[in-house]
C-alpha positions as CSV (number, residue, x, y, z in Angstrom):
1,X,0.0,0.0,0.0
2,X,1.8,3.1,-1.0
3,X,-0.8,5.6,0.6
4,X,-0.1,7.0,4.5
5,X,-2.3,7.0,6.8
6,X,-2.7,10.7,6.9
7,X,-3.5,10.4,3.2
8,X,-6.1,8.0,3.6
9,X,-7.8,9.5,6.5
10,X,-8.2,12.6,4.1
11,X,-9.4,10.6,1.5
12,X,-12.4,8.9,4.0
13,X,-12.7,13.0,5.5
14,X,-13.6,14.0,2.2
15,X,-16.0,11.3,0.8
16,X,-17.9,11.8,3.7
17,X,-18.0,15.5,3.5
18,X,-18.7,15.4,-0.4
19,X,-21.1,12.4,0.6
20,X,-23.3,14.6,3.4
21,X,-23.1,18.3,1.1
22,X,-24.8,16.0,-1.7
23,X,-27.6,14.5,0.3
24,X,-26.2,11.0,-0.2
25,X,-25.9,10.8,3.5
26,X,-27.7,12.9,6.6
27,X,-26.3,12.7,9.3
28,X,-26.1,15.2,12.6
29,X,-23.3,14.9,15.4
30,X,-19.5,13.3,15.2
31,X,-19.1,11.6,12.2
32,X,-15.9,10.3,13.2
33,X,-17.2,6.9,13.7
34,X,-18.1,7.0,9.3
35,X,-14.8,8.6,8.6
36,X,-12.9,5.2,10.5
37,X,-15.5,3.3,8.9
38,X,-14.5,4.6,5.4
39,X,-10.6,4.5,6.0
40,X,-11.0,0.9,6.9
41,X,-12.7,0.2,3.5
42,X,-10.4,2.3,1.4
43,X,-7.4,0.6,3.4
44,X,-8.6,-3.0,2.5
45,X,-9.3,-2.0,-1.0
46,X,-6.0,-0.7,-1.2
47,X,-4.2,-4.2,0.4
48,X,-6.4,-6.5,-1.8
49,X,-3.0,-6.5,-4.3
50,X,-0.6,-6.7,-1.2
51,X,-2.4,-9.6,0.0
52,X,-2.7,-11.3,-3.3
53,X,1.3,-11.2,-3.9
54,X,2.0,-12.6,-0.7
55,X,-0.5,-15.5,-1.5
56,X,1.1,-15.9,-4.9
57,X,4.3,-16.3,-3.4
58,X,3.6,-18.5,-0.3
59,X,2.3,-20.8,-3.3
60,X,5.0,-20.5,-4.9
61,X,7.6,-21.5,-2.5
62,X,6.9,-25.8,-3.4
63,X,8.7,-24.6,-6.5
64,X,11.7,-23.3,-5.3
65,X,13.9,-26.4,-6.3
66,X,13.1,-25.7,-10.0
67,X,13.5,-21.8,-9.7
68,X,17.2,-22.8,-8.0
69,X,17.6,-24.8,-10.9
70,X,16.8,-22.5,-13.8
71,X,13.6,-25.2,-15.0
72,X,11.2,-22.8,-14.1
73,X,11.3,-18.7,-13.8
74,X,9.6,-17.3,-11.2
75,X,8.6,-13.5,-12.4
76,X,6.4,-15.4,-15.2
77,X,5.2,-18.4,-12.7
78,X,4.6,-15.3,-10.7
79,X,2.8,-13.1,-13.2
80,X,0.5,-16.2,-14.4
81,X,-0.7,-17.6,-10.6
82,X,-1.4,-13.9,-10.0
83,X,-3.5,-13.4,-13.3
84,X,-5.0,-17.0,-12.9
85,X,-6.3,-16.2,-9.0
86,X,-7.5,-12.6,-10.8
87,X,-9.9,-14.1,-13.2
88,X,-10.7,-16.7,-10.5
89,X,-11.9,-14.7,-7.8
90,X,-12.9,-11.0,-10.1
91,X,-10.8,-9.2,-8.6
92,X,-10.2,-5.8,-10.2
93,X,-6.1,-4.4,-9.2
């Protein structure tokens, strides 16, 4: 994830503010409790890639032995378990 948490928590700030001035949402009193909500979505939509690497690569680890060996190279063994688990679970990167 390549956005501080600062950043995000401006991000959430202004939805909401752009969400209330529009009438998407009414709301009276703190809305602190909808700006965390909001960071926490933006911050797991953010990690869905993060996540999917490290699941790629955990995968990959069986094949080690060959990658040692030059039989298989990782960056495309990489590149197509990544795609693959894209299409399998619609996940938009």
């Amino acid at each position: 994830m390549r956005l501080t948490k600062e950043r995000i928590h401006t991000m959430a700030f202004k939805i909401l503010q752009r969400l209330q001035s529009q009438k998407y949402l009414d709301g009276t009193g703190p809305s602190e409790s909808l700006v965390r909500a909001l960071e926490h979505a933006i911050t797991e939509e953010l990690t869905v890639e993060d996540r999917l690497n490290t699941e790629v690569r955990e995968m990959l680890k069986q094949f080690d032995a060959e990658f040692q060996s030059g039989k298989a190279d990782y960056q495309k063994m990489f590149s197509m378990v990544k795609q693959k688990l894209v299409r399998e679970r619609n996940i938009v990167l």
